[in-house]
DSSP file (Angstrom, degrees, kcal/mol; ACC not computed):
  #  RESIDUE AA STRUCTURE BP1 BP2  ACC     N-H-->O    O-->H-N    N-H-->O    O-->H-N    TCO  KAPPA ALPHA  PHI   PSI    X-CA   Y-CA   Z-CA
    1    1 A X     >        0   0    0      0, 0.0     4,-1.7     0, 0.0     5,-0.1   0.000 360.0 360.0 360.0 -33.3   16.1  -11.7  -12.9
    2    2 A X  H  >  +     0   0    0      2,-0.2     4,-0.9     1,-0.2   128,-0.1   0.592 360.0  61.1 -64.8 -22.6   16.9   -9.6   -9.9
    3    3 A X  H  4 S+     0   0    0      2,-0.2     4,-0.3     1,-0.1    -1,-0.2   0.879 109.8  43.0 -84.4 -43.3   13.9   -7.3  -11.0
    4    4 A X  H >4 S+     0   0    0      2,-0.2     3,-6.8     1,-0.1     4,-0.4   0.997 112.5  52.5 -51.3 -67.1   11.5  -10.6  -10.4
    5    5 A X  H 3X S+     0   0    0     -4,-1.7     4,-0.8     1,-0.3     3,-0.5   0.683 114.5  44.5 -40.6 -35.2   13.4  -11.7   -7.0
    6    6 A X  T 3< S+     0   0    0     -4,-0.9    -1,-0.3     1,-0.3    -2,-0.2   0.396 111.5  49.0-105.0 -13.3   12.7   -8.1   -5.7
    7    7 A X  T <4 S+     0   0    0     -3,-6.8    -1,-0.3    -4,-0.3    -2,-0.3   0.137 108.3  60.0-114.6  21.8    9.0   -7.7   -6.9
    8    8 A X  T  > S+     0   0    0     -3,-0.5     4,-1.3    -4,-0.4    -2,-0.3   0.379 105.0  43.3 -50.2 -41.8    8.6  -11.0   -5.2
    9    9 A X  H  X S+     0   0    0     -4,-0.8     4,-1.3    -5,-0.4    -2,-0.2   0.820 111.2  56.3 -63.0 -37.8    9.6   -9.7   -1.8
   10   10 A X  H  4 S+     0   0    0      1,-0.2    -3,-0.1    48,-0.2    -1,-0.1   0.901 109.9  43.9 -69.4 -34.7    7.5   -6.7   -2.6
   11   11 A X  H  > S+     0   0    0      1,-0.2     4,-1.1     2,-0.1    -2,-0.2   0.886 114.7  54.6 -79.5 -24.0    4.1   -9.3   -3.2
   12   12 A X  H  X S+     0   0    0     -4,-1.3     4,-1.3     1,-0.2    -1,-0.2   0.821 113.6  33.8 -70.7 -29.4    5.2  -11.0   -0.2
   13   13 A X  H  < S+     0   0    0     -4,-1.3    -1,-0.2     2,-0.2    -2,-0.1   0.289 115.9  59.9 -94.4   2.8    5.4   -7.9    2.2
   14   14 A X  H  > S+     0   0    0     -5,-0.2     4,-1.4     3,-0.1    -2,-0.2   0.725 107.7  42.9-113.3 -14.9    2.5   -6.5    0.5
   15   15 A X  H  X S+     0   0    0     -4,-1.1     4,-1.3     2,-0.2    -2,-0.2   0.804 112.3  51.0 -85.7 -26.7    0.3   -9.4    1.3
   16   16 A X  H  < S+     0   0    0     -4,-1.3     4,-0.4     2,-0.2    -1,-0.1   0.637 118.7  43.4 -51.9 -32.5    1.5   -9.7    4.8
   17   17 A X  H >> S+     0   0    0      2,-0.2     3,-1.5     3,-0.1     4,-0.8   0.965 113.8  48.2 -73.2 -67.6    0.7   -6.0    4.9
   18   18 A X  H >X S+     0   0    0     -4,-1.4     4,-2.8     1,-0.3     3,-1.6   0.846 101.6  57.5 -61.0 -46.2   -2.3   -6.3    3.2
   19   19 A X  H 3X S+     0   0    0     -4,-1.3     4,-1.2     1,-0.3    -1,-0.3   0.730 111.8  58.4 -74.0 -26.9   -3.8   -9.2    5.2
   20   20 A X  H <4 S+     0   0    0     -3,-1.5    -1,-0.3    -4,-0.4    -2,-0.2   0.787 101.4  46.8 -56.1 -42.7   -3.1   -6.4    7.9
   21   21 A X  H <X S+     0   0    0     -3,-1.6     4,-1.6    -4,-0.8    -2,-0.3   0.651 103.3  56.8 -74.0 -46.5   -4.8   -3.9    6.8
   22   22 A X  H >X S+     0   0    0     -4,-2.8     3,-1.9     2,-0.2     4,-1.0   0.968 106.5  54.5 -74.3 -63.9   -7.9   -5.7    6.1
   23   23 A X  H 3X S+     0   0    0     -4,-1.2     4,-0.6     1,-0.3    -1,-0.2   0.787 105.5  56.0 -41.8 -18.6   -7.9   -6.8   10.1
   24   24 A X  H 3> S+     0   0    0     18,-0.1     4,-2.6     3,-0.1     5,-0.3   0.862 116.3  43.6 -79.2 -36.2   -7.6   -3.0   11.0
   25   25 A X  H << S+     0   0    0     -3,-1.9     4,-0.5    -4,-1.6    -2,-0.2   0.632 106.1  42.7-134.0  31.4  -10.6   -2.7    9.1
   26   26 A X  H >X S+     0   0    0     -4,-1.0     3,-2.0     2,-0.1     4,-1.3   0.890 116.1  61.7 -94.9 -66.5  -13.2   -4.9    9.2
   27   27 A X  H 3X S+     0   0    0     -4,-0.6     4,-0.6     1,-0.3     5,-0.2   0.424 110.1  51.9 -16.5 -70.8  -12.1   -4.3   13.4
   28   28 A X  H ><>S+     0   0    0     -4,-2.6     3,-1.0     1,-0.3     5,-0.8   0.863 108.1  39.4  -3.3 -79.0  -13.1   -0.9   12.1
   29   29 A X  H X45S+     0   0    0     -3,-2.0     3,-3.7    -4,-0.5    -1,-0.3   0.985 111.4  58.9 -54.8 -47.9  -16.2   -1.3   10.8
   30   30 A X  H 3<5S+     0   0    0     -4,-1.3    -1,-0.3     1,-0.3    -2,-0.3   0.487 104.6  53.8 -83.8  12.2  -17.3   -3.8   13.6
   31   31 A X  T <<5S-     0   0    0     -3,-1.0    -1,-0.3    -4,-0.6    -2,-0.2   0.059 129.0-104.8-100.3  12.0  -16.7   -1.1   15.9
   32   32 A X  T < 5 +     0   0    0     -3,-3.7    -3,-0.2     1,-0.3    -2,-0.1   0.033  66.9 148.4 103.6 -38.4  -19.1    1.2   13.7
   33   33 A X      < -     0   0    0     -5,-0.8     2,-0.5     1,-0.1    -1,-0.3  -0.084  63.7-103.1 -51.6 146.6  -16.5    3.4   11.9
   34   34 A X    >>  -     0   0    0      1,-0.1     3,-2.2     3,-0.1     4,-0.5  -0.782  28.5-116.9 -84.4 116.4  -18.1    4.1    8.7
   35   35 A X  H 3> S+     0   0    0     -2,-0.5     4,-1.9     1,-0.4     3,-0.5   0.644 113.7  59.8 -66.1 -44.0  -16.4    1.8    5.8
   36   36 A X  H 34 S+     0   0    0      1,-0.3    -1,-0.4     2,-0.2     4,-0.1   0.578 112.9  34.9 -65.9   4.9  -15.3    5.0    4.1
   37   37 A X  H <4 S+     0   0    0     -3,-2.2    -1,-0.3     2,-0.1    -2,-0.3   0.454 112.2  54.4-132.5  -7.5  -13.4    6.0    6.9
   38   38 A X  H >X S+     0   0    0     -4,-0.5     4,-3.4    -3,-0.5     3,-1.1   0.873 104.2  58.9 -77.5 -47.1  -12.1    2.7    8.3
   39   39 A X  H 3X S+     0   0    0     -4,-1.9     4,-0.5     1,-0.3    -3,-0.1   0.805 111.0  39.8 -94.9 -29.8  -10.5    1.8    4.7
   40   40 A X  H 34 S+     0   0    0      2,-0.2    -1,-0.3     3,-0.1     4,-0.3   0.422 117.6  54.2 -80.9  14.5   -8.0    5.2    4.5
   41   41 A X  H <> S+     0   0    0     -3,-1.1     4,-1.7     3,-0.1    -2,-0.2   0.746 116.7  33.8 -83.9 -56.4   -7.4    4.6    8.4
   42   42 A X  H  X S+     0   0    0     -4,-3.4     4,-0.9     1,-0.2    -3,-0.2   0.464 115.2  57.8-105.7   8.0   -6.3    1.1    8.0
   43   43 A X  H  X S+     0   0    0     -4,-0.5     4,-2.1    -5,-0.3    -1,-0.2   0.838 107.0  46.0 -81.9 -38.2   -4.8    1.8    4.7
   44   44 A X  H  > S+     0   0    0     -4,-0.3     4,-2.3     2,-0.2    -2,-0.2   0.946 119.2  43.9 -81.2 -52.3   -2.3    4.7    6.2
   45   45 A X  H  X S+     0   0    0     -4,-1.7     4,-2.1     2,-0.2    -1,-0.2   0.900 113.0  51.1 -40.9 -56.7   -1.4    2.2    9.3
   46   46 A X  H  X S+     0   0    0     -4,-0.9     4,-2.7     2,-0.3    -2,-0.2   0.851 118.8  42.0 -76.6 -66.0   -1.0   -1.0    6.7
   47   47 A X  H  X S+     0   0    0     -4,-2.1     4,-2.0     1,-0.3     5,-0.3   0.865 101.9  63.4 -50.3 -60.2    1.4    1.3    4.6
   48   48 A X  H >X S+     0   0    0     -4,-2.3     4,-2.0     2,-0.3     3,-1.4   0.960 113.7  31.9 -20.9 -75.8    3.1    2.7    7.2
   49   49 A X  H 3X S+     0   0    0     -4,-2.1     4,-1.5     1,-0.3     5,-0.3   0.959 109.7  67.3 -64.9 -32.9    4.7   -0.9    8.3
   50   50 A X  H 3X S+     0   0    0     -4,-2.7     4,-1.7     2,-0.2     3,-0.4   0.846 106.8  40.6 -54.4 -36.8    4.5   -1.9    4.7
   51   51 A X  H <X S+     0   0    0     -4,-2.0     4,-2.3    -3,-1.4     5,-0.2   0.952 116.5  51.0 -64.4 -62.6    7.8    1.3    4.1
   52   52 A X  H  < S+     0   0    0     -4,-2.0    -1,-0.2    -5,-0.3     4,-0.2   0.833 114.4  38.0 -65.6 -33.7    9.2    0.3    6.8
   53   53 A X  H >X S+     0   0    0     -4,-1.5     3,-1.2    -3,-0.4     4,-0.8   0.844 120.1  48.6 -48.2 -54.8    9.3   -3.4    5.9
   54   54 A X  H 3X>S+     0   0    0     -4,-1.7     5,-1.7    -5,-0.3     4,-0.5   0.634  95.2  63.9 -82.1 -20.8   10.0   -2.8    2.7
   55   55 A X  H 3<5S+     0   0    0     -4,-2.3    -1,-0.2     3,-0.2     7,-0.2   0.557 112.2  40.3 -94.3  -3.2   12.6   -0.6    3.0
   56   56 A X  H X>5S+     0   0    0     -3,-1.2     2,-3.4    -4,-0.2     3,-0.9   0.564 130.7  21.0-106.0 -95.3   14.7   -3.5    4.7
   57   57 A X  H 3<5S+     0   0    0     -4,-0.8    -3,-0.2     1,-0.3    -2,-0.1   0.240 130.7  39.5 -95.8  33.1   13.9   -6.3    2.8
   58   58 A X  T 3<5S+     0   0    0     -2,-3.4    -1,-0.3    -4,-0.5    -3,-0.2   0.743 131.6   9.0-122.1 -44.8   12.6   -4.8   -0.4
   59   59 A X  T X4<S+     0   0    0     -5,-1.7     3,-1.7    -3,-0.9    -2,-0.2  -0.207  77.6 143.5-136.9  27.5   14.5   -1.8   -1.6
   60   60 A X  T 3<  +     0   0    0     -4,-0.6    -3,-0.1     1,-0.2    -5,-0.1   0.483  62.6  63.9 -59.9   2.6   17.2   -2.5    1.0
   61   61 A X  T 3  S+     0   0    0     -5,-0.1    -1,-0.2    67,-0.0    68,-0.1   0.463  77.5 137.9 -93.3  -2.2   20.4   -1.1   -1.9
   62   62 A X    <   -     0   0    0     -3,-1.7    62,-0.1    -7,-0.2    61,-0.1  -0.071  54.1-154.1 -84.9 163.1   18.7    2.4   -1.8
   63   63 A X        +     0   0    0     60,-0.5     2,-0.3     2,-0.1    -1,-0.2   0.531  65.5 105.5 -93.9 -30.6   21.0    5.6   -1.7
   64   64 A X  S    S-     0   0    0     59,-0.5    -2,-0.1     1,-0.1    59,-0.0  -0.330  71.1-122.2 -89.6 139.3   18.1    7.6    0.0
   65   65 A X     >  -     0   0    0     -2,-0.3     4,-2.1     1,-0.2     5,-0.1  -0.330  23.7-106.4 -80.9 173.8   18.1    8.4    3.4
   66   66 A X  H  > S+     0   0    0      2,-0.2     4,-1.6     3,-0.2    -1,-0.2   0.751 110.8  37.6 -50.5 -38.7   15.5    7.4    5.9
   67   67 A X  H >> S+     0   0    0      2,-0.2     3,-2.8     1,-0.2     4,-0.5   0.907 120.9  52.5 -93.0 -83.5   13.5   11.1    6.6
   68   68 A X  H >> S+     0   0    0      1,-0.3     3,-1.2     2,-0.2     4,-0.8   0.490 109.2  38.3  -0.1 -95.7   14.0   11.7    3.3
   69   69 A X  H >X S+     0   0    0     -4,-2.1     3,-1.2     1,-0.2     4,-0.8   0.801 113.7  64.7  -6.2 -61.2   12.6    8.6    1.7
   70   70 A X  H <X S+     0   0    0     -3,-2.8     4,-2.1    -4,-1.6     3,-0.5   0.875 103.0  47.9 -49.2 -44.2    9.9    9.0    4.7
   71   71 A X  H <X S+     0   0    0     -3,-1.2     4,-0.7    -4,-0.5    -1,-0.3   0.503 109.8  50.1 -70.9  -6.2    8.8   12.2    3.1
   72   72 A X  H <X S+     0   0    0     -3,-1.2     4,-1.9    -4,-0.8    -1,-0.3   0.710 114.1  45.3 -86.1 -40.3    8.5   10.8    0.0
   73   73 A X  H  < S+     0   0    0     -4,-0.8     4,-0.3    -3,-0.5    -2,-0.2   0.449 102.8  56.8-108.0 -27.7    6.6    8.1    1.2
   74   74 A X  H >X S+     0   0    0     -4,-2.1     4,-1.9    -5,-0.2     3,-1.2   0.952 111.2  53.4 -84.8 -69.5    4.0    9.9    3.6
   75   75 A X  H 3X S+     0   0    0     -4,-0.7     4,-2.5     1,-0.3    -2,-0.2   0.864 113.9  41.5 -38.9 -64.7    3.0   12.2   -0.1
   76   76 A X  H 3X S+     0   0    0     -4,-1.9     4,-4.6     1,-0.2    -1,-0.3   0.924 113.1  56.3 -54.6 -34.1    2.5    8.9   -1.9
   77   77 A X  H <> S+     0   0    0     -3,-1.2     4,-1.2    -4,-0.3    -2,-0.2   0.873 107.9  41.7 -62.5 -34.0    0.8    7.5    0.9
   78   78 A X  H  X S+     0   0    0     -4,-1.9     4,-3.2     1,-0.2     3,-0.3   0.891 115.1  52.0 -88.9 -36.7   -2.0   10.0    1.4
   79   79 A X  H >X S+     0   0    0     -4,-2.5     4,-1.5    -5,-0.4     3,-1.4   0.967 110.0  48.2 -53.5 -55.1   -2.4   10.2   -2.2
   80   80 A X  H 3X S+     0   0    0     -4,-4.6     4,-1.5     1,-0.2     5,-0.5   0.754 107.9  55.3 -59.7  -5.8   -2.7    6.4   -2.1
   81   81 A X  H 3X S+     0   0    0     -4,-1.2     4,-1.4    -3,-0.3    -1,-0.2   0.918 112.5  52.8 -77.7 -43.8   -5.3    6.9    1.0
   82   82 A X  H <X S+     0   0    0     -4,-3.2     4,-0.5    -3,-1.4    -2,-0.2   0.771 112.2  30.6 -57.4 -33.5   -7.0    8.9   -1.5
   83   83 A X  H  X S+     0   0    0     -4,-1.5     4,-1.7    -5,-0.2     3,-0.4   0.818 122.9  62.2 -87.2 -40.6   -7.6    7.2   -4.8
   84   84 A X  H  X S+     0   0    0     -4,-1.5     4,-2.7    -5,-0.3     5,-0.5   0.980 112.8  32.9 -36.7 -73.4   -7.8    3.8   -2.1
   85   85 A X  H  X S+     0   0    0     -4,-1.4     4,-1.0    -5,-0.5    -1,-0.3   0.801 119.2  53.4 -54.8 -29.7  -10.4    5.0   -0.5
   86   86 A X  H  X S+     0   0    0     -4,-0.5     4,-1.1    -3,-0.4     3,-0.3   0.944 107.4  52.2 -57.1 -61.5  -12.1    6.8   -3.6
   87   87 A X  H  X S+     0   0    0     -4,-1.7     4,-1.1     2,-0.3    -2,-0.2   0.676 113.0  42.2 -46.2 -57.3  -12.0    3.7   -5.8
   88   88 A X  H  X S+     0   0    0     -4,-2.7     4,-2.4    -5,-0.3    -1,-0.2   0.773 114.1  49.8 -76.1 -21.2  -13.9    1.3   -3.1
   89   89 A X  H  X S+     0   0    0     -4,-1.0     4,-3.5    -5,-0.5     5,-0.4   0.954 113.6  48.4 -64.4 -53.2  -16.4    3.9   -2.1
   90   90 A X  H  X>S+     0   0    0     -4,-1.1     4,-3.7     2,-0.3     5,-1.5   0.850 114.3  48.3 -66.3 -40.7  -16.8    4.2   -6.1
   91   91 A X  I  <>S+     0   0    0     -4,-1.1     5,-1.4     3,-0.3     6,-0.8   0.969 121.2  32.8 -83.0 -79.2  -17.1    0.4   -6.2
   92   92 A X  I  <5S+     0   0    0     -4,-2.4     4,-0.3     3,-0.2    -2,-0.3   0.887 125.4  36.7 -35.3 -50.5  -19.6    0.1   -3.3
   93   93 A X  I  <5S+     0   0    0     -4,-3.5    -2,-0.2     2,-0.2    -3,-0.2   0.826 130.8  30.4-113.8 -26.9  -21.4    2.6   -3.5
   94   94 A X  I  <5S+     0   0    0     -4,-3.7    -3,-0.3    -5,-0.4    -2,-0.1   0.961 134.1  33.9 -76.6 -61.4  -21.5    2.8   -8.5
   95   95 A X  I   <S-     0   0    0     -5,-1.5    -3,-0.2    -4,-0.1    -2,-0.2   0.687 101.6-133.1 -86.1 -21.6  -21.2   -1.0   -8.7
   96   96 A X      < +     0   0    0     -5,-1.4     2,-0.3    -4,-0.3    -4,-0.2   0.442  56.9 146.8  74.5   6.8  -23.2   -2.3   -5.4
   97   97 A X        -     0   0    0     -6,-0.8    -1,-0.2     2,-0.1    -2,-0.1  -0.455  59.5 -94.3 -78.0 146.5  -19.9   -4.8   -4.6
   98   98 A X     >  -     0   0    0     -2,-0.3     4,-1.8     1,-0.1     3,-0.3  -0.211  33.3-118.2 -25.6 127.2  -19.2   -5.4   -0.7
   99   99 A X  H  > S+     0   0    0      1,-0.3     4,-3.4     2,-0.2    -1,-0.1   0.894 115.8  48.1 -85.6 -46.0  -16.6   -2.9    0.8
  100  100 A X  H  > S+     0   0    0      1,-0.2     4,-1.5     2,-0.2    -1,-0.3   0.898 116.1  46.6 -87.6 -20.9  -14.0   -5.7    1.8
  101  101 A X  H  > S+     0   0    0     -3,-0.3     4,-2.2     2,-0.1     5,-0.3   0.938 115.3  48.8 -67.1 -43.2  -14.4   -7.3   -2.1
  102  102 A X  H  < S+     0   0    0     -4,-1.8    -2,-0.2     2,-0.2    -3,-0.2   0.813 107.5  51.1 -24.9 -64.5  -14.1   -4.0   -3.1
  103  103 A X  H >X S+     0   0    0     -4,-3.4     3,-2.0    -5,-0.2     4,-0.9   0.951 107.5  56.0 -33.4 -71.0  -10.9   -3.4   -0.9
  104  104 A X  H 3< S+     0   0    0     -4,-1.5     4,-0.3     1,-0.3    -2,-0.2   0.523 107.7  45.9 -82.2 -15.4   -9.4   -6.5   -2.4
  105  105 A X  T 3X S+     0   0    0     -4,-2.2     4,-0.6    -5,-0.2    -1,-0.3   0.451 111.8  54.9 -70.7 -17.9   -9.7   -5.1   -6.0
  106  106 A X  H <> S+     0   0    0     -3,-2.0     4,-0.8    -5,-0.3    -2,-0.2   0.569 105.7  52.4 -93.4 -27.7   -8.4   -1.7   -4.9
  107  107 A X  H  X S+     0   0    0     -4,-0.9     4,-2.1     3,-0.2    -2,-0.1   0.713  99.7  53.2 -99.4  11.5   -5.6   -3.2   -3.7
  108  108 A X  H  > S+     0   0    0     -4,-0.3     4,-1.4     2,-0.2     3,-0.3   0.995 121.0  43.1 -75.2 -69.8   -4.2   -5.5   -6.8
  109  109 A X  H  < S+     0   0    0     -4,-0.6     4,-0.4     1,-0.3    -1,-0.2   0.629 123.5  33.1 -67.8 -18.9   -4.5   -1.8   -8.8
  110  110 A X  H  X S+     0   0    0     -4,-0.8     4,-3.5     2,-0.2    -1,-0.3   0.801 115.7  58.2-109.6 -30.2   -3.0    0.6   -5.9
  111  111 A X  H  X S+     0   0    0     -4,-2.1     4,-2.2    -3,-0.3    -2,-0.2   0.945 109.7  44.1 -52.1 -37.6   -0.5   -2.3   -4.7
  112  112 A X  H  X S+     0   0    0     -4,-1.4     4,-1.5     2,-0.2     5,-0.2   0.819 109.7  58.7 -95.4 -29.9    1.0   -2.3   -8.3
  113  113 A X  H  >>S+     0   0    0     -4,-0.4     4,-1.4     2,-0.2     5,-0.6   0.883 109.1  48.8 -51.6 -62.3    1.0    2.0   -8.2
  114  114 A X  I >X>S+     0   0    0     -4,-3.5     4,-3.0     2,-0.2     3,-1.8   0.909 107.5  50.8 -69.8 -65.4    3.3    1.8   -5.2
  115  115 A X  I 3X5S+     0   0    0     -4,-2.2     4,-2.8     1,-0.3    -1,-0.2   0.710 114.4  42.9  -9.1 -72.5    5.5   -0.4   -6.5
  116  116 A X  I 3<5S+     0   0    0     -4,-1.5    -1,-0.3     2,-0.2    -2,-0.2   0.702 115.3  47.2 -27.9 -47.8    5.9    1.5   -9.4
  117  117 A X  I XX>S+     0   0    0     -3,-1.8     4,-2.7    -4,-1.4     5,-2.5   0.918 115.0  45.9 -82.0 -51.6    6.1    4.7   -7.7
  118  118 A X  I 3<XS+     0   0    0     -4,-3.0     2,-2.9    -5,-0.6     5,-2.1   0.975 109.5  54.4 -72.3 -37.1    8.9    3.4   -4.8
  119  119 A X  I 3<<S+     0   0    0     -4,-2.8    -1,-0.3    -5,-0.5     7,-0.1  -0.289 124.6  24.4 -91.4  64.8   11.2    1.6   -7.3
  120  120 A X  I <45S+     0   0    0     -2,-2.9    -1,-0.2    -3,-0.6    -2,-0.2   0.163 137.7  12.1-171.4 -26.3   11.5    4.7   -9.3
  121  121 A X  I  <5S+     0   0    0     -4,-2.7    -3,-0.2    -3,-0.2    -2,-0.1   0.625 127.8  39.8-135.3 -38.9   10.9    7.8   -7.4
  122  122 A X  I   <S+     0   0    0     -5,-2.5    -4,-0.2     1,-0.1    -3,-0.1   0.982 136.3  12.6 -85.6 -59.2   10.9    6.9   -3.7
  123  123 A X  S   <S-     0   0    0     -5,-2.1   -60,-0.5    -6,-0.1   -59,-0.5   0.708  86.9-139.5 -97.8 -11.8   13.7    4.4   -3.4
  124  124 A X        +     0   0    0     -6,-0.9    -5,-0.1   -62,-0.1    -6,-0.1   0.689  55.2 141.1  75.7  33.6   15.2    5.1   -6.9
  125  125 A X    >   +     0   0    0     -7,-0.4     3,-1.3     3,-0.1    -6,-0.1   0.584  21.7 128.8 -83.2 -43.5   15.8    1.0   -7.3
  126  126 A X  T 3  S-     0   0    0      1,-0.3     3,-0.1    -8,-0.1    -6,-0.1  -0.068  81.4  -0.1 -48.9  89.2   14.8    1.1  -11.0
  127  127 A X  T 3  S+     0   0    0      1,-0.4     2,-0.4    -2,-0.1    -1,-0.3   0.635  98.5 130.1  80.0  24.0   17.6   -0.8  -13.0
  128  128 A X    <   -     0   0    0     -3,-1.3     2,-0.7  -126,-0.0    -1,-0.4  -0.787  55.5-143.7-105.9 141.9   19.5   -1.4  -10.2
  129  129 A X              0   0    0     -2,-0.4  -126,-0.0     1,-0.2    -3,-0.0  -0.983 360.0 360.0-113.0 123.1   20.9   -5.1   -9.5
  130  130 A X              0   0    0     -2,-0.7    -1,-0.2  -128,-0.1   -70,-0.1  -0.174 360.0 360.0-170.4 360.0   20.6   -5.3   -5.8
């Protein structure tokens, strides 16, 4: 039950996030930057506050310290800047959908990859009741 409570703080801070992220980057776009370079821009920002958020009210029992954890967490991030950014280009540019529907399909599949990735390797949360 604890495992719901705690991936329910993670969809809530990952939609607050998210809903962040997309304002960095249609700002982005409507300042010209080219969609494949606005959406890992405002993905690495978005993420950024999302770790830090998340690492108080999300995975707040972990054992790992902060730089630590951070480094952990900048490696997953730029990968995730990579397949993010791969995925919606792929989407746009193979499938002909809109960059921000595109976005929002990229981020159901890469939101649920971090998850995965922090409660097990970053924050090491994984069958832990806290």
């Amino acid at each position: 039950m604890l495992g719901l409570k705690r991936f329910g703080r993670y969809i809530v801070v990952g939609f607050t996030t998210f809903i962040f992220d997309m304002i960095l980057l249609i700002t982005a776009v409507s300042f010209e930057m080219p969609y494949h370079l606005a959406v890992g821009v405002s993905f690495l920002i978005a993420i950024t506050v999302n770790y830090v958020i998340s690492r108080r009210f999300v995975f707040n029992g972990t054992t790992r310290q902060w730089n630590q954890g951070f480094v952990y967490f900048l490696i997953f991030a730029f990968g995730g800047a990579i397949l993010t950014t791969g995925l919606v280009v792929f989407l746009v540019e193979i499938a002909g959908l809109h960059y921000l529907t595109s976005r929002v399909i990229v981020a159901c599949i890469v939101g649920t990859i971090f998850y995965l990735t922090n409660l097990h390797f970053n924050f090491k949360m994984a069958g832990r009741n806290v």
